[in-house]
Structures are given as structure tokens and as C-alpha cells.
N, C-alpha and C positions, 0 to 999 in steps of 0.2 A: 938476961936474954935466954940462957940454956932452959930457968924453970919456965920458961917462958915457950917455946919450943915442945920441953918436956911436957908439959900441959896439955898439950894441944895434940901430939901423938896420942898421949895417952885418952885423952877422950875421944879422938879419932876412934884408935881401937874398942874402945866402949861401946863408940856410937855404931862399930861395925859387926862388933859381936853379936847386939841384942836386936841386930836385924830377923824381920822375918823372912821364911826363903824367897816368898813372893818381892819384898825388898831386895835382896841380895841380888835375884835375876834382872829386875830392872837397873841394878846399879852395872849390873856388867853388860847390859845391851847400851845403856849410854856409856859407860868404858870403851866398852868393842867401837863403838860409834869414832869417838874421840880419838882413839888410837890410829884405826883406819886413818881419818882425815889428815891428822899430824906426820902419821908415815907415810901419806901417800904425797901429799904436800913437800916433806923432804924429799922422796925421791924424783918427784918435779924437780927439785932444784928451788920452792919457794920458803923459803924462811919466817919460820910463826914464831909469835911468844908460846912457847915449850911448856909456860910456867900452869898451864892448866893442866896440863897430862902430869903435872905432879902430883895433884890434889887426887886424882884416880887412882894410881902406883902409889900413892900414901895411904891410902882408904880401901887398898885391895880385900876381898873378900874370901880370897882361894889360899890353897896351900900352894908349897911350891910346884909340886909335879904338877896340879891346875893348873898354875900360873905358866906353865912353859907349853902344856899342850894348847892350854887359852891363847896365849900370845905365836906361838906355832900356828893354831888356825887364822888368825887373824894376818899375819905375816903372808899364806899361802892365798888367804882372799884376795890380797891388793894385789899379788902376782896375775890376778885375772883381768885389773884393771888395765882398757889397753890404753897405756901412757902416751901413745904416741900419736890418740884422738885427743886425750886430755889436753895434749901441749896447745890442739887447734881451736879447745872449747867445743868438740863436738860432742864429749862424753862428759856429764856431767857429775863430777867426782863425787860431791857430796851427795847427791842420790843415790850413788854406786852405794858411798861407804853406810848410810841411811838403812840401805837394803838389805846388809847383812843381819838388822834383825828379827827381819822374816824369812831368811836362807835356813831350808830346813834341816841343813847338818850344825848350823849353828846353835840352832834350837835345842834337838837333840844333847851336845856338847852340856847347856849349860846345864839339863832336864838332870845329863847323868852326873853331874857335879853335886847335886842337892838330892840324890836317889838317897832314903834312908835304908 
């Protein structure tokens, strides 16, 4: 089971190294997406299988300091959701969380990620 695992990280990592950037960006607007949804969903109070937001956090693309300003912006987007239309269905979460990848500090964010 371990080599079994170990396997599987490791061509993760492979398969995430010999990304191209135009890869790399799309994989982190569907990450952004996914995170969004998954945290906003908990902070509802609605309970999801988690086990997909692992496959993303396994297959990360960034270093650390990305990974905290990424997961930082993303953290301050749902603060804009307002929770308290969502609880009524008047604000529809998954087009919110949709949206952030045409928000254009997001954009920016990933642009200066892949700046050579």
C-alpha cells in the first residue's frame, strides 16, 4: 500500500512539474473554484465529501509563500460572500465562487505567479 501511494505522489509530482504555465493557470482557477465552494459550503454549516479538495492540495502547483498568498486571496474572496443571502438561496454560491476566475486581482495574482 505505501509503494502504492508513493506511486502516485510521485507521478503526481511529475505530472505537475512538466506542466505548461498555460496548464498550471488553469489548474489553479479550477483549485480557486473548488476551494471557494468547499469553504464557503463549510462555513454554511453544509458538510461535503472534502476528499476532492485533496486531489488539488496534492497536485499543488505553487511554492509555499504562493500557496499562502493564493489560499489568502481566496480566503478574503468568500469573506465577500454575503452568507446571510446564501443561507435564503438568494445569492447563488457557486456562481459567486465561478466568478472569481474572471475577478481581475485574481487574475493578476496568478499572471504574477508564472512572471519569468
Amino acid at each position: 500500500m505505501k509503494k502504492y501511494i508513493l506511486t502516485v505522489i510521485l507521478l503526481v509530482s511529475l505530472y505537475t512539474n512538466s506542466q505548461t504555465v498555460k496548464q498550471k493557470k488553469d489548474f489553479l482557477n479550477d483549485y480557486a473554484v473548488c476551494e471557494c465552494l468547499t469553504q464557503t459550503y463549510h462555513n454554511l454549516g453544509i458538510k461535503l465529501n472534502d476528499s476532492s479538495i485533496n486531489y488539488w492540495k496534492d497536485a499543488n502547483v505553487l511554492s509555499i509563500k504562493q500557496d499562502i498568498l493564493f489560499n489568502k486571496f481566496i480566503t478574503d474572496y468568500i469573506k465577500r460572500i454575503p452568507l446571510n443571502q446564501a443561507y435564503d438561496g438568494s445569492t447563488n454560491v457557486i456562481n459567486y465562487c465561478l466568478s472569481i476566475k474572471e475577478d481581475e486581482a485574481f487574475i493578476k495574482l496568478i499572471s504574477k505567479f508564472f512572471k519569468k
